[in-house]
Each structure stands twice: as C-alpha cells, then as structure tokens.
KOLMIFI-380942 format. One record per atom (N, C-alpha, C, O): atom name; residue in three letters; x, y, z; residue number from 1. Coordinates in Angstrom, 1 decimal. Layout:
<gumis>
(gumi 'CA','ala',(X,Y,Z),NUM)
...
</gumis>
This chain:
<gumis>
(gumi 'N','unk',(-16.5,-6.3,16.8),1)
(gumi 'CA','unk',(-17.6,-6.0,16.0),1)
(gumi 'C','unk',(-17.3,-6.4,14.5),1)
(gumi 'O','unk',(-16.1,-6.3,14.1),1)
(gumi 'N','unk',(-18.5,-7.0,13.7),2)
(gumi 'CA','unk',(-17.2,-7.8,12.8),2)
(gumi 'C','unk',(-19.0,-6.9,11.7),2)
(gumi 'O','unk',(-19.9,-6.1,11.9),2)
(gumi 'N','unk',(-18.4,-7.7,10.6),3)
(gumi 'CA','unk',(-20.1,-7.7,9.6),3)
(gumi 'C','unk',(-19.8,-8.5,8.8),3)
(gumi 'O','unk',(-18.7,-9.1,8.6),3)
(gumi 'N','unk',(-21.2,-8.5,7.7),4)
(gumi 'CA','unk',(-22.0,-9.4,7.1),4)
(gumi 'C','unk',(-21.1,-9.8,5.6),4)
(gumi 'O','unk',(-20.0,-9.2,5.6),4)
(gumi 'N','unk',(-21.4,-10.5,4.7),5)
(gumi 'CA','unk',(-20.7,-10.2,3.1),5)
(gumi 'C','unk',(-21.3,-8.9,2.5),5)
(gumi 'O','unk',(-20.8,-8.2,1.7),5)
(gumi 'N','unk',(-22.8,-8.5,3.3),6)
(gumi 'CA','unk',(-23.3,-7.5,2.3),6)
(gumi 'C','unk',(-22.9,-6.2,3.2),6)
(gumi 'O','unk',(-22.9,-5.0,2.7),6)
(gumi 'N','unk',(-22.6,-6.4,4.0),7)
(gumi 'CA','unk',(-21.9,-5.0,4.5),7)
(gumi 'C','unk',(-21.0,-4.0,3.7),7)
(gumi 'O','unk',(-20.3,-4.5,2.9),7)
(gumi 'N','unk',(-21.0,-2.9,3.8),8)
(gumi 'CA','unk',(-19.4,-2.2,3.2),8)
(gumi 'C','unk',(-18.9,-2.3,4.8),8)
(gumi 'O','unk',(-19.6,-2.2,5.9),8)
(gumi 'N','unk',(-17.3,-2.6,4.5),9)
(gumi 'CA','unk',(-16.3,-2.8,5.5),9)
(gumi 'C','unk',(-16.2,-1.6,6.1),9)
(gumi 'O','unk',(-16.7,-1.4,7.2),9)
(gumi 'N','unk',(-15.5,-0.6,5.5),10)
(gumi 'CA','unk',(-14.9,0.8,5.8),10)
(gumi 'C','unk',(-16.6,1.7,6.9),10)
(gumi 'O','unk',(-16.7,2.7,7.6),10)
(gumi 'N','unk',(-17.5,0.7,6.4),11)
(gumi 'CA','unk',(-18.9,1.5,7.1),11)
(gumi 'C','unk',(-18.9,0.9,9.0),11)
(gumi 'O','unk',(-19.1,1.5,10.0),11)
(gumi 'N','unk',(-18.6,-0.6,8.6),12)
(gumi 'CA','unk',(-18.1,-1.1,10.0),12)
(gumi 'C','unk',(-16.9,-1.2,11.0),12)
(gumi 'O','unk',(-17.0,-1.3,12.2),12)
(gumi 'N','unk',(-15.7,-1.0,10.3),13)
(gumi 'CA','unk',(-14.8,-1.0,10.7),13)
(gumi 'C','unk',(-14.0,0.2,10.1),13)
(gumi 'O','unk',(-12.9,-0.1,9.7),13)
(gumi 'N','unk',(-14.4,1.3,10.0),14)
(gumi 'CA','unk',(-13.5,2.8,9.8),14)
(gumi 'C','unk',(-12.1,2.8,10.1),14)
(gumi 'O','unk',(-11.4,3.4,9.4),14)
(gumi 'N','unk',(-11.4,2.2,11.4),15)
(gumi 'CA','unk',(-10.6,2.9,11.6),15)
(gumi 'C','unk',(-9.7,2.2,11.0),15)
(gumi 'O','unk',(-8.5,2.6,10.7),15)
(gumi 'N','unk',(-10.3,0.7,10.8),16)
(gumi 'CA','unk',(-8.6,-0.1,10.4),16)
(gumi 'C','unk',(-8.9,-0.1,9.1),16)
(gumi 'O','unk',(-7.8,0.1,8.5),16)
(gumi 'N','unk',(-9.8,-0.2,8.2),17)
(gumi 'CA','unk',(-9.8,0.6,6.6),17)
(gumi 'C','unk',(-8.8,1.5,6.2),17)
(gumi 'O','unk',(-8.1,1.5,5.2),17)
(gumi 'N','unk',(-8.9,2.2,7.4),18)
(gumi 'CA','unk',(-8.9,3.7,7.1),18)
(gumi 'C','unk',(-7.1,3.5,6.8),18)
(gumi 'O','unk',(-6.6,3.9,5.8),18)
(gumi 'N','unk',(-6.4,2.8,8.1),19)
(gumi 'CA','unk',(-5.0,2.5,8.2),19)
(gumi 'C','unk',(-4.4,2.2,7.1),19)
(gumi 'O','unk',(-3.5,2.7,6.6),19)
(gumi 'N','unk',(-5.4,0.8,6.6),20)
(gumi 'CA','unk',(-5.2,0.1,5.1),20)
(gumi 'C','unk',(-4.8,1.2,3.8),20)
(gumi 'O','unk',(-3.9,1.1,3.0),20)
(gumi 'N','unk',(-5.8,2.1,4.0),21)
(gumi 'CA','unk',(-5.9,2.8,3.0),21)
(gumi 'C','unk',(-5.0,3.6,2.4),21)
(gumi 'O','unk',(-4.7,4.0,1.3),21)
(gumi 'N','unk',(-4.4,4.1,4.0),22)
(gumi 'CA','unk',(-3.6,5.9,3.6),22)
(gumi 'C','unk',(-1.7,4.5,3.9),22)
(gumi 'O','unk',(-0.6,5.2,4.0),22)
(gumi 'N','unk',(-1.6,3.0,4.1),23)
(gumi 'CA','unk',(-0.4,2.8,4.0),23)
(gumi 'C','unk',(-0.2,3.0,2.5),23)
(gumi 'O','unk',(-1.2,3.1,1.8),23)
(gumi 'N','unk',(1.2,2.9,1.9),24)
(gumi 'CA','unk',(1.5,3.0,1.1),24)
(gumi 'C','unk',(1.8,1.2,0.4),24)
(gumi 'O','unk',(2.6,0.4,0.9),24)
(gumi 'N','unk',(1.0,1.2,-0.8),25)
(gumi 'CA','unk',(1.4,-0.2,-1.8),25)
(gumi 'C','unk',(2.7,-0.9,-1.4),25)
(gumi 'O','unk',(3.4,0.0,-1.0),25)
(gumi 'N','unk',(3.2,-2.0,-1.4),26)
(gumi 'CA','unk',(3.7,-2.9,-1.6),26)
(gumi 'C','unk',(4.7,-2.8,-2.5),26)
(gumi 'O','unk',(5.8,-3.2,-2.3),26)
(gumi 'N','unk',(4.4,-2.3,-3.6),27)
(gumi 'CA','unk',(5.3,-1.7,-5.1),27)
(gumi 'C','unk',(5.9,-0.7,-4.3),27)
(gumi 'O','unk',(7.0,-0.9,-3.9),27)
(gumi 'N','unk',(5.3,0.5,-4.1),28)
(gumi 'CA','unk',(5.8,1.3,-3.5),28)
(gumi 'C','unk',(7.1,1.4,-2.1),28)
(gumi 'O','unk',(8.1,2.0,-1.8),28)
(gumi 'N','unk',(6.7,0.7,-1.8),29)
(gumi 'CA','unk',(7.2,0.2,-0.4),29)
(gumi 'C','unk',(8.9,-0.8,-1.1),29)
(gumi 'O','unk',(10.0,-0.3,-0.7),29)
(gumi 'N','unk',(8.8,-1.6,-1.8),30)
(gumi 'CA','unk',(9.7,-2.4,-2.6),30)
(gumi 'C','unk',(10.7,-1.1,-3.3),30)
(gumi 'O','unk',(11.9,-0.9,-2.9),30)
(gumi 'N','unk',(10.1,-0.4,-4.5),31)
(gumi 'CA','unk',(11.1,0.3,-4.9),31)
(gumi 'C','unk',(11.9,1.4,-4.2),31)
(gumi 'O','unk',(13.0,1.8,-4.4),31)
(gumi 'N','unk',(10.7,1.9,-3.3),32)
(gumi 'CA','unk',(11.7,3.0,-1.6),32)
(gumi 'C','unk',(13.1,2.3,-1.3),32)
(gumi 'O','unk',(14.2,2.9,-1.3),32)
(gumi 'N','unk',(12.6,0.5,-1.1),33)
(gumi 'CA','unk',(13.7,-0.4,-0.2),33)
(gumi 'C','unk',(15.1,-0.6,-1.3),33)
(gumi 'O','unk',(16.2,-0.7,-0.8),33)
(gumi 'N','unk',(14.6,-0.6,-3.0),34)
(gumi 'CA','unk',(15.7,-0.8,-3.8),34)
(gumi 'C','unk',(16.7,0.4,-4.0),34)
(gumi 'O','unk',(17.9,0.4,-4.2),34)
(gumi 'N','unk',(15.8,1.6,-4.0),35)
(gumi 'CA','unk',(16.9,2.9,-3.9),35)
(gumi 'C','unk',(17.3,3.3,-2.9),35)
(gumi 'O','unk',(18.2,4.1,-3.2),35)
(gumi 'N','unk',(17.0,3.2,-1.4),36)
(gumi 'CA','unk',(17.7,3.4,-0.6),36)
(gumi 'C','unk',(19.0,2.4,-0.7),36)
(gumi 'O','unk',(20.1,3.0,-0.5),36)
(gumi 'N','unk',(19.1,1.4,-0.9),37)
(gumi 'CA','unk',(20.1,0.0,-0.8),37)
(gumi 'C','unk',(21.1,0.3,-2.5),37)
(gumi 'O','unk',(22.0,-0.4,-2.9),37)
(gumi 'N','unk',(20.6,1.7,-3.1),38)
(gumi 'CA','unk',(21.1,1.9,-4.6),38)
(gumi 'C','unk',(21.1,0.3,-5.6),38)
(gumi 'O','unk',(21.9,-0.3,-6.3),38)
(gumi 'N','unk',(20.2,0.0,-5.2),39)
(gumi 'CA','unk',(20.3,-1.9,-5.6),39)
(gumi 'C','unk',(20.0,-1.3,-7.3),39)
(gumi 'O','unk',(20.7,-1.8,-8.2),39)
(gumi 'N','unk',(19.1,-0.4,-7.8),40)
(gumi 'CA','unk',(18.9,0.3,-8.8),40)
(gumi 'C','unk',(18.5,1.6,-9.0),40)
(gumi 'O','unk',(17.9,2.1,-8.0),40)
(gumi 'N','unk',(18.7,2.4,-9.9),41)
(gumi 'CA','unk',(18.6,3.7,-10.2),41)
(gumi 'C','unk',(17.2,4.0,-10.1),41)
(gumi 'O','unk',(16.3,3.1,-10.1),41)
(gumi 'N','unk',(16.8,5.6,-10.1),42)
(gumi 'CA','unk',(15.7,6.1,-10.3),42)
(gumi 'C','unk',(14.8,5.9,-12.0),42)
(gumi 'O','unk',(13.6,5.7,-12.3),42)
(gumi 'N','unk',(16.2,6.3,-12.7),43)
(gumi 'CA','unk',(15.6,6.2,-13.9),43)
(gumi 'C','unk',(15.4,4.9,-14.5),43)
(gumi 'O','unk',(14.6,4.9,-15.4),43)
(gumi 'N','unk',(15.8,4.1,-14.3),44)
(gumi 'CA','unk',(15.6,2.4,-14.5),44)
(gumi 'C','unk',(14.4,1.8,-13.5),44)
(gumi 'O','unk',(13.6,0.9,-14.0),44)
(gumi 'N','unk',(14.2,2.3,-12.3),45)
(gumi 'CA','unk',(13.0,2.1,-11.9),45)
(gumi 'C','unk',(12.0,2.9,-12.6),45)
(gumi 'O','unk',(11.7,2.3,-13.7),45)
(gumi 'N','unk',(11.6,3.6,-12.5),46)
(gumi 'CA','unk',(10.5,4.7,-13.7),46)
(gumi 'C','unk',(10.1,3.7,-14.8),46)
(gumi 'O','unk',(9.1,3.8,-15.4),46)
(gumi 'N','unk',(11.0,2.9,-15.1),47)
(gumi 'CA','unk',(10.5,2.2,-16.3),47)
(gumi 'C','unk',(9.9,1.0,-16.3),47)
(gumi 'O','unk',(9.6,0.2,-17.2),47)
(gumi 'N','unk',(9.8,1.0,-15.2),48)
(gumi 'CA','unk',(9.4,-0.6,-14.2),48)
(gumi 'C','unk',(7.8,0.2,-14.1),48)
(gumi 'O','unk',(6.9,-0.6,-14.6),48)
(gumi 'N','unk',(7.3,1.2,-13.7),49)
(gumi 'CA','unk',(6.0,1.7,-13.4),49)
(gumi 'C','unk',(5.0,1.8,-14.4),49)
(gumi 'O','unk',(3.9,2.2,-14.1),49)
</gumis>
C-alpha cells in the first residue's frame, strides 16, 4: 500500500513511520559508538552538540 505526494506518510504507513521515528539519530547513534570505543570523552563530546 504505497500513497500519493499529497498524502501524509505516517497516515498511510503508521507502522514503519512509527519505527523511523522512536530510532534514535544518526548523531546520536555516532557519539554512543565514540564513548563506548573511549575514542573521546564525555565532556569533549558535549561540546560537539
């Protein structure tokens, strides 16, 4: 089931919106990957945000 350009998405396709929505950023996801690996500190990241 697909839709239109004038559609809202999240109205036709809820469930995979929905997935999109509650994953966490990309940024987020990146600076998780650098402090687990201690590649950099907490407080030196903070300053990156």
């Amino acid at each position: 089931m697909g839709h239109n350009e004038m559609d809202e998405p999240r109205s036709t396709n809820p469930l995979t919106y929905g997935l999109v929505d509650n994953h966490p950023t990309i940024t987020a996801v990146y600076k998780e990957q650098l402090l687990n690996e201690k590649s950099i500190g907490s407080t030196r990241i903070q300053s990156y945000s």
